[in-house]
NUPA-612831 format. One record per atom (N, C-alpha, C): residue in one letter; x negated, y, z. Coordinates in steps of 0.02 Angstrom, whole numbers, padded with zeros to 5 digits, always signed. Layout:
<atoms>
AXYZ
...
</atoms>
This chain:
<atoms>
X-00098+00761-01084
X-00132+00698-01072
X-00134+00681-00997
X-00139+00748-00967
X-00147+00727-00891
X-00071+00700-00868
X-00047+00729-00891
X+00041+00719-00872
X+00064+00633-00884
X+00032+00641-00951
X+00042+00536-00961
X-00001+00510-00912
X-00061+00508-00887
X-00125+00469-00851
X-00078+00460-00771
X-00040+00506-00774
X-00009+00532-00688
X+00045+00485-00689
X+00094+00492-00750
X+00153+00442-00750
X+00126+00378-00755
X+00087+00354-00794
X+00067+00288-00818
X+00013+00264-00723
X+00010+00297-00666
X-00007+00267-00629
X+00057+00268-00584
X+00090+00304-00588
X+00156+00313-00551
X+00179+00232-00547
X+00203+00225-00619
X+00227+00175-00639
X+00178+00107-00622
X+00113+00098-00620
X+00070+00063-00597
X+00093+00049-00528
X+00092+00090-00487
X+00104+00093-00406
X+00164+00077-00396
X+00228+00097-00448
X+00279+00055-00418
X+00283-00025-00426
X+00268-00034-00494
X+00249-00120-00497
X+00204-00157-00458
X+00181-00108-00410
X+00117-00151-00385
X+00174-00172-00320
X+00212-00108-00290
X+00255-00100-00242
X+00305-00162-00236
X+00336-00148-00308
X+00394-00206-00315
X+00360-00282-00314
X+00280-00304-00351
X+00281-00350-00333
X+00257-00361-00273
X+00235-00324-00238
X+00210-00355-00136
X+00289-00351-00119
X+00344-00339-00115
X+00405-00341-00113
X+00417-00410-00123
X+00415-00417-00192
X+00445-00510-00204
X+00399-00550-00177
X+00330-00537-00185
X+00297-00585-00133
X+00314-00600-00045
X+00333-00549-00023
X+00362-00537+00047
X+00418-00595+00048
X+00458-00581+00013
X+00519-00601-00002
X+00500-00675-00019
X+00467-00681-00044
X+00441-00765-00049
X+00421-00798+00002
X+00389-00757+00049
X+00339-00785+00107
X+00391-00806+00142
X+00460-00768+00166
X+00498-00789+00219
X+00524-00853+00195
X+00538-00862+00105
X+00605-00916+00097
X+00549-00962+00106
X+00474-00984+00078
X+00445-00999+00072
X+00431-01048+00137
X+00435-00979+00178
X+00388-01004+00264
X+00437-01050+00299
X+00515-01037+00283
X+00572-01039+00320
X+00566-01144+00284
X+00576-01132+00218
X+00579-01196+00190
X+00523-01261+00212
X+00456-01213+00219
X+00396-01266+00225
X+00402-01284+00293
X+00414-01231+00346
X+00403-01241+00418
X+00467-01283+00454
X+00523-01262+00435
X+00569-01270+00456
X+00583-01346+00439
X+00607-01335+00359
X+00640-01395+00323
X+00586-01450+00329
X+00535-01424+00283
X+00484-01478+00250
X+00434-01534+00341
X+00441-01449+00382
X+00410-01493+00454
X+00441-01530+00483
X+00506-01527+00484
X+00543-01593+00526
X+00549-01637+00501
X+00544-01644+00422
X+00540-01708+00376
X+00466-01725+00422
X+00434-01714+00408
X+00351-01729+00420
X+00354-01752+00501
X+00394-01714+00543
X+00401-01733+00650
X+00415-01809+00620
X+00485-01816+00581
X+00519-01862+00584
X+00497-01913+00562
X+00452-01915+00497
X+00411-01978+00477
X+00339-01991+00513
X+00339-01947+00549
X+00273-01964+00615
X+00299-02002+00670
X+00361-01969+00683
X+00404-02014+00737
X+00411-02090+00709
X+00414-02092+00661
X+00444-02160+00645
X+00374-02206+00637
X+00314-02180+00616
X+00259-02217+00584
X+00227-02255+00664
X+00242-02208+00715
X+00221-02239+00773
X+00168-02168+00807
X+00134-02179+00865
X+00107-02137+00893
X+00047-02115+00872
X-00001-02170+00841
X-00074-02151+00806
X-00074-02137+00743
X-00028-02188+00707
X-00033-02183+00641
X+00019-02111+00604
X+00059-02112+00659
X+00119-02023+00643
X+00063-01972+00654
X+00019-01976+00703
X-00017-01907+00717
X-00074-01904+00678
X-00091-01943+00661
X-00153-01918+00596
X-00112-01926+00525
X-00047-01923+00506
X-00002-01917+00473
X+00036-01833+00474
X+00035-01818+00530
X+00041-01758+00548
X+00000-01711+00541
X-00059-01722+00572
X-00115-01681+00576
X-00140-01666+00499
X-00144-01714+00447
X-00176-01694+00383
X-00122-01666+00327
X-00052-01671+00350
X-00013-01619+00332
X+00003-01562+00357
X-00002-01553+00427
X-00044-01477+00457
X-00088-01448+00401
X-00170-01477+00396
X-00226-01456+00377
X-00192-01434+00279
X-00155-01494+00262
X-00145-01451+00198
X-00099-01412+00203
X-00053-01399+00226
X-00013-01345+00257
X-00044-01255+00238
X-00119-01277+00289
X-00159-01210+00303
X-00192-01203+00233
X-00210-01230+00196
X-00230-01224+00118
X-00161-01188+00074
X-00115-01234+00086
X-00066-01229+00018
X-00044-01157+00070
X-00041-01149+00122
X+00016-01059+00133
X-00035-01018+00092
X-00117-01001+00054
X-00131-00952+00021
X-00115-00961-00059
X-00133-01028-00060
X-00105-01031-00145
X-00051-01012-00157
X+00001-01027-00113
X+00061-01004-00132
X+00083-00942-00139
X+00045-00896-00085
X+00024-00828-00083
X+00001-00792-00148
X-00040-00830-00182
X-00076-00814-00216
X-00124-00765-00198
X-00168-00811-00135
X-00219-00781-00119
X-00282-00814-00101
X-00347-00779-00150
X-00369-00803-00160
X-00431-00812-00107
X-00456-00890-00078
X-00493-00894-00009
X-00570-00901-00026
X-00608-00851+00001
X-00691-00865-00006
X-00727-00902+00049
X-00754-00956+00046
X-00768-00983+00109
X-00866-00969+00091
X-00893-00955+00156
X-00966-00950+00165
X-00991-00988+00212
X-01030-01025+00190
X-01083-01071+00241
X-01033-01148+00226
X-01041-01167+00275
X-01017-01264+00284
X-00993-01269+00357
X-00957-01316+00354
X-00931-01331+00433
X-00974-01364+00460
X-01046-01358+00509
X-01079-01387+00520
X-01040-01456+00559
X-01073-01524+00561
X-01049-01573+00581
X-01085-01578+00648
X-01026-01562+00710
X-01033-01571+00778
X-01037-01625+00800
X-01074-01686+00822
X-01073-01738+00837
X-01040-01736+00933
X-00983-01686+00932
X-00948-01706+01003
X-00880-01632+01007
X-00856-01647+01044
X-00838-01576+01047
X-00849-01508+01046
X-00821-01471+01025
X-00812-01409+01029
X-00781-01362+01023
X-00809-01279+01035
X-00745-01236+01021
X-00780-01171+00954
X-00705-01163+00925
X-00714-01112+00873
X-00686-01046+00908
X-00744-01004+00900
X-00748-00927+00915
X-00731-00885+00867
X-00673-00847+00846
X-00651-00818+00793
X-00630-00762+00783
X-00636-00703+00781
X-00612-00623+00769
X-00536-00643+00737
X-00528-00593+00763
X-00430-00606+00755
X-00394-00529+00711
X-00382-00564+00657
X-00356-00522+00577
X-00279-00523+00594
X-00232-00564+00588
X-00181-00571+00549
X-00150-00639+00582
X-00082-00647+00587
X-00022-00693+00590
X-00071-00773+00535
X-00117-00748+00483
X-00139-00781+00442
X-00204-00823+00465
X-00228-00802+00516
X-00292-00849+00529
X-00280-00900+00568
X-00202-00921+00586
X-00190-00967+00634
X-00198-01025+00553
X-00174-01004+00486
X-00173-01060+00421
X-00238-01060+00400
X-00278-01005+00412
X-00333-01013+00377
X-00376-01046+00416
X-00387-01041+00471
X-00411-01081+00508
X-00418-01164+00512
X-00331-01178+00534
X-00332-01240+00520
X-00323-01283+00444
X-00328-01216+00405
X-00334-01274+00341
X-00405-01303+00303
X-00445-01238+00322
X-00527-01260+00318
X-00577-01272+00368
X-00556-01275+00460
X-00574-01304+00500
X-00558-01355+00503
X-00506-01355+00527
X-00471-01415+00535
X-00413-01414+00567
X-00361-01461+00588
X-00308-01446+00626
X-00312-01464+00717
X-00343-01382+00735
X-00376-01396+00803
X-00328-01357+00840
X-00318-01380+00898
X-00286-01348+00944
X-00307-01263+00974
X-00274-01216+00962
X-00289-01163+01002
X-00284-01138+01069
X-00308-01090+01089
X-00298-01066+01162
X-00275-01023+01144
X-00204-01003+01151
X-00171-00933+01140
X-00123-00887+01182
X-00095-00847+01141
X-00052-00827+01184
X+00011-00858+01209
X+00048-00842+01269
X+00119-00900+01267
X+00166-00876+01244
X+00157-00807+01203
X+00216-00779+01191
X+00242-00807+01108
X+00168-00860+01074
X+00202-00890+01025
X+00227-00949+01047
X+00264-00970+01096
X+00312-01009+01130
X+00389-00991+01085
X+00383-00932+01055
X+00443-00890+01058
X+00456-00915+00967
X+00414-00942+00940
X+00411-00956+00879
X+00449-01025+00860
X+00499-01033+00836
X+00520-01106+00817
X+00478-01146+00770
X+00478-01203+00771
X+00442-01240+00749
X+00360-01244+00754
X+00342-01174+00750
X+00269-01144+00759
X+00255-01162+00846
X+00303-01165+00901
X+00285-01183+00929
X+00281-01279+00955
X+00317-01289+00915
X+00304-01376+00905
X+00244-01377+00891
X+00219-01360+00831
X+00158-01390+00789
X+00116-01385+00835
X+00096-01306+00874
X+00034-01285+00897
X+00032-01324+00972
X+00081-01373+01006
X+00109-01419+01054
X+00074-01499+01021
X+00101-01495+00986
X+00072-01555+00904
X+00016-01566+00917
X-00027-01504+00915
X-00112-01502+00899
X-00144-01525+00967
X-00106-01494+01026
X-00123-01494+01089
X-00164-01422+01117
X-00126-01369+01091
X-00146-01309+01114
X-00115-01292+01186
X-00156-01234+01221
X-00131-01220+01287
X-00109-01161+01265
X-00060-01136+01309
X-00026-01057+01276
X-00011-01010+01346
X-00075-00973+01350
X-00087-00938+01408
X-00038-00879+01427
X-00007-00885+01477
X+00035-00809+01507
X-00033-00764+01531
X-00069-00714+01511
X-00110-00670+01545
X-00091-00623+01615
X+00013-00628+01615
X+00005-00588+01663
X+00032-00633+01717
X+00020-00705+01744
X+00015-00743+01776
X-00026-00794+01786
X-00070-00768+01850
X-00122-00783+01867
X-00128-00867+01865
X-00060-00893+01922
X-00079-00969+01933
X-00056-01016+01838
X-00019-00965+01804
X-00025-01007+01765
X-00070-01042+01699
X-00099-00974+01705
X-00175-00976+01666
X-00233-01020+01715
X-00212-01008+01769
X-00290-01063+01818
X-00276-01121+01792
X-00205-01150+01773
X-00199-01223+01779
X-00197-01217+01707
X-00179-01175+01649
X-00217-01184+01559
X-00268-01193+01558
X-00307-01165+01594
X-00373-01183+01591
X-00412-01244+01618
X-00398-01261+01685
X-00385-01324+01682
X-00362-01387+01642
X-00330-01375+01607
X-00290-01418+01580
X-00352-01438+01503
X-00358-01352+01469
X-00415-01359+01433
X-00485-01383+01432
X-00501-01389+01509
X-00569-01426+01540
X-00567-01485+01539
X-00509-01515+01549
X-00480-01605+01556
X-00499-01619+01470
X-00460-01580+01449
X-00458-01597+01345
X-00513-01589+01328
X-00573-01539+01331
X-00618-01545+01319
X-00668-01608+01334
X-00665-01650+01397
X-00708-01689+01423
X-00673-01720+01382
X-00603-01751+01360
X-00594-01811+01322
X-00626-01792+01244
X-00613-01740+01243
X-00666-01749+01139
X-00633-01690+01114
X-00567-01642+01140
X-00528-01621+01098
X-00567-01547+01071
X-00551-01521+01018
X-00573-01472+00990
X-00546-01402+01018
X-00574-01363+01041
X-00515-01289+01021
X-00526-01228+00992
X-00507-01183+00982
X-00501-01126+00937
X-00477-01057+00999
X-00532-01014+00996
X-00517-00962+01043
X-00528-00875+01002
X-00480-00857+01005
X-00492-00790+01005
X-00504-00717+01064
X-00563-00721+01064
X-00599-00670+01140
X-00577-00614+01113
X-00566-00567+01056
X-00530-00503+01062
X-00488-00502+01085
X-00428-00554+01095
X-00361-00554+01125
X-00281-00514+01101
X-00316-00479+01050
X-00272-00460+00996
X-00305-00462+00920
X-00233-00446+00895
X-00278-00435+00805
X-00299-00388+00807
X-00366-00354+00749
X-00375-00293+00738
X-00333-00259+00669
X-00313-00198+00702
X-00291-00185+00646
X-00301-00177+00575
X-00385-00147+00597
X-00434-00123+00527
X-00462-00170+00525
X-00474-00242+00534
X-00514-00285+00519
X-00581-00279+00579
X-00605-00231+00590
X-00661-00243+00627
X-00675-00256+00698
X-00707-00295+00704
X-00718-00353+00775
X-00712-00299+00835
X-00665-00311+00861
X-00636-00269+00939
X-00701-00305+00974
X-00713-00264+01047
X-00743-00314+01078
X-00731-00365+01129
X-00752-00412+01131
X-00732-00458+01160
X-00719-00463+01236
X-00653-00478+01257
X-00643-00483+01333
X-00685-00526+01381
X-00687-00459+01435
X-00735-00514+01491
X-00720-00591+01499
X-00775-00629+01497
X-00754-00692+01545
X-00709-00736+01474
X-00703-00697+01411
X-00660-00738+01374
X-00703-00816+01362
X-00769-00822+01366
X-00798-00877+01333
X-00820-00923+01391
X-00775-00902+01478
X-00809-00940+01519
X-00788-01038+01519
X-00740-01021+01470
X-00733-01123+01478
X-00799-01130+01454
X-00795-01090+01365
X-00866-01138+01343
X-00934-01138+01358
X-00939-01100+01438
X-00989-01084+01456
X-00996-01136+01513
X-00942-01140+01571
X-00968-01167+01594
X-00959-01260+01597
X-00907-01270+01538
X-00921-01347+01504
X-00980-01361+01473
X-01014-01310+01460
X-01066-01320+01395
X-01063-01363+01328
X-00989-01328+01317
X-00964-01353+01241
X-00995-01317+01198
X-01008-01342+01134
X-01059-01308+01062
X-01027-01262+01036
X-01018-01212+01013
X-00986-01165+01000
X-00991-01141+00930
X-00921-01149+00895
X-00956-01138+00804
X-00920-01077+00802
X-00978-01016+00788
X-00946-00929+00780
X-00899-00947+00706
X-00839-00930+00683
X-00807-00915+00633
X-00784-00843+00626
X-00800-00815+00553
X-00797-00731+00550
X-00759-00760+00489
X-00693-00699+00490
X-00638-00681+00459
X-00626-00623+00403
X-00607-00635+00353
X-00609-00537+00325
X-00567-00555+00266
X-00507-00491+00268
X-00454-00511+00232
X-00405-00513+00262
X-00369-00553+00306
X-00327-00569+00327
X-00282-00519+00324
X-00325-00447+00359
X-00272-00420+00375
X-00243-00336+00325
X-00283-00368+00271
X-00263-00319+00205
X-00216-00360+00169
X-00186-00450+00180
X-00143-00481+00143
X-00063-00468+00195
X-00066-00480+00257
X-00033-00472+00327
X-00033-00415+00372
X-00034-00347+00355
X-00052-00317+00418
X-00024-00323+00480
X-00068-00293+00513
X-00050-00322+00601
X+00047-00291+00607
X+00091-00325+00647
X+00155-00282+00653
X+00202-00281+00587
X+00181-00312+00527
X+00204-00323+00474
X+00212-00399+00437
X+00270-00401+00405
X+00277-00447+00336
X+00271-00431+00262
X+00237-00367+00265
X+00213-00375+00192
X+00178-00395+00151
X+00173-00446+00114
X+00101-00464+00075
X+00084-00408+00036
X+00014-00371+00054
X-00013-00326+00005
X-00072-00362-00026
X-00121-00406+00024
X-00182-00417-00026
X-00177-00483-00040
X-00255-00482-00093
X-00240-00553-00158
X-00301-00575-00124
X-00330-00581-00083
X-00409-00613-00061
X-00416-00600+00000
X-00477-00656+00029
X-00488-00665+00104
X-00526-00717+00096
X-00574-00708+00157
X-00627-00752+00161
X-00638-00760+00258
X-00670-00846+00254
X-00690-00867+00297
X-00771-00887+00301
X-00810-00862+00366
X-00866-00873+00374
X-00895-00930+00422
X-00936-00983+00398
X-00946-01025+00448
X-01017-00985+00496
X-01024-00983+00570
X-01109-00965+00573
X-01152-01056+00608
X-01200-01028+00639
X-01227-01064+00660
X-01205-01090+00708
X-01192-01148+00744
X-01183-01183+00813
X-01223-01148+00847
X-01197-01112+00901
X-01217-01090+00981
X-01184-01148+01017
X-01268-01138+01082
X-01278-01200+01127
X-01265-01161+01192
X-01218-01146+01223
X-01207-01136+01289
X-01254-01133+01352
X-01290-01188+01347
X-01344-01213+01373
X-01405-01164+01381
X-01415-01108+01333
X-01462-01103+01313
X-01444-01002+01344
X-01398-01015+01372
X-01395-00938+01403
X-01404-00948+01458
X-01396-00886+01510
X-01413-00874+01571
X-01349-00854+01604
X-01283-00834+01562
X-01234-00816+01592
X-01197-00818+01518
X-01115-00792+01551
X-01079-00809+01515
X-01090-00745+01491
X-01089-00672+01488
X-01102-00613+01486
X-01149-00616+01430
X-01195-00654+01443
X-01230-00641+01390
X-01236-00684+01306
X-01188-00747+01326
X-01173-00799+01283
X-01151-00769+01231
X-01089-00712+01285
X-01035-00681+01248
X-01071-00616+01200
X-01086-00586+01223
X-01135-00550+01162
X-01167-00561+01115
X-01206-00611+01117
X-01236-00653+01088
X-01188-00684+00997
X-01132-00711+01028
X-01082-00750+00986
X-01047-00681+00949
X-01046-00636+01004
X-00977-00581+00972
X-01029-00533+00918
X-01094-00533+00920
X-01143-00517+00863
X-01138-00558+00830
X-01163-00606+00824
X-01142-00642+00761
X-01066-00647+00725
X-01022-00651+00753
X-00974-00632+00720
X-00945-00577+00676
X-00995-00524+00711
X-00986-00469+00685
X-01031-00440+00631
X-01108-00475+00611
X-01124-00493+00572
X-01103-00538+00512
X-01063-00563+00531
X-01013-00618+00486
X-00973-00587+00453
X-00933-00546+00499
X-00887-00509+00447
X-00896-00449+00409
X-00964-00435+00406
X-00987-00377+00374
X-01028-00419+00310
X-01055-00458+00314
X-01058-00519+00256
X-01004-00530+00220
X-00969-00560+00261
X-00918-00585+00202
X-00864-00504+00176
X-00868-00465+00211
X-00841-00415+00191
X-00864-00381+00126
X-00927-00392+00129
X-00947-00377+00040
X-00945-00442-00003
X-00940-00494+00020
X-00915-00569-00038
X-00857-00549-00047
X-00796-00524-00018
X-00729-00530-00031
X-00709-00481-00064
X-00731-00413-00051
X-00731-00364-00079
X-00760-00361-00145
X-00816-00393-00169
X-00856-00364-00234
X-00832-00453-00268
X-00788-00509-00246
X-00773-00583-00273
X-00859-00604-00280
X-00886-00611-00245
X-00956-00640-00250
X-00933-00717-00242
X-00963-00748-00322
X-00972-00830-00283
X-01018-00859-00262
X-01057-00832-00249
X-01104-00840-00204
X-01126-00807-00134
X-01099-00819-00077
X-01121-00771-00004
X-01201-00781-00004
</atoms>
């Protein structure tokens, strides 16, 4: 009996194997078709519709973009809390999972510009879109060129624009909140932009970090409360402040995603 219980999981584990295999294998033709093919249809009928009416033509096929890459996945998204409604700008503070929170993000935030690295410059098409949104794409190991990203992000902010920052500065591998780099939150500190914490979990059991394999079927996004900039004494301490709550967030939603709670 033990001998069947042993084969009959053998055989379990290879089907589980072969299908994160074809799912893999889907993600590229998948990614290659939507990003590639399906986005220059979409540049090209933005180009043509004109400058206002192409970019919010653009932008809400971005946002379903970031929805339809998990369905297609077949993975399933838990969202907790509500997107509180910011009456001005602001920035989203987010623990960093997976290649996947750049879709998950903008498909249930919204399609907001990030502050990232410049080395997804190196990405075709991916670096159009995230150009699209009006993201800045920071070199860390050049000084004058990050003074003037940041700059550039101080100008966008005063006009209304949104952005999306990740202060760990890499993904984690195990999911749990690295801590956050010095000085990462000093735009939204010293603009005194509203700050909406977003906590992540999942991501990086569907994507692991350094990989294209789809292994997991679920992932969840956490909204927290609006932090007021205003209301610290330093950026040092803003940043603690936010990088607790986030990390409270993902220990929340870490048991919604894990145990399928529909209710957080």
């Amino acid at each position: 009996m033990e001998k069947i219980n042993s084969s009959y999981r053998n055989s379990e584990n290879i089907f589980v194997k072969l299908f994160n295999i074809l799912r893999s294998l889907w993600l590229l033709v998948g990614a290659f078709l939507y990003i590639f093919v399906y986005g220059s249809i979409v540049l090209l009928i933005g180009w043509i519709l004109g400058k206002e009416k192409g970019r919010k033509f653009v932008l809400k096929q971005v946002e379903i973009f970031g929805r339809l890459a998990f369905k297609l996945l077949g993975v399933k998204v838990f969202v907790c809390g509500k997107k509180p409604d910011v009456n001005s700008n602001y920035i989203v503070v987010s623990n960093h999972q997976s290649i996947l929170d750049i879709p998950l993000i903008i498909g249930y935030v919204g399609p907001t510009p990030f502050i990232a690295k410049k080395e997804l410059e190196k990405f075709p098409m991916v670096n159009v879109y995230l150009k699209y949104l009006g993201s800045e794409l920071i070199d860390r190991g050049n000084v004058r060129q990050t003074a003037t990203a940041i700059r550039e992000v101080m100008r966008k902010l005063n006009e209304g624009y949104h952005f999306v920052i990740f202060p760990e500065g890499t993904r984690s591998p195990n999911g749990e909140v690295l801590p956050f780099k010095p000085r990462s939150l000093e735009i939204a500190f010293k603009a005194k932009v509203p700050i909406l914490p977003v906590s992540i979990w999942g991501n990086h059991l569907v994507i692991p970090k350094h990989k294209l394999i789809v292994s997991g079927n679920k992932t969840g996004i956490m909204f927290g409360e609006v932090v007021y900039p205003e209301n610290f004494k330093s950026e040092e301490e803003l940043r603690a402040y936010v990088e607790n709550v986030i990390r409270q967030g993902v220990e929340k939603l870490k048991e919604v995603v894990e145990n399928e709670k529909s209710v957080c």
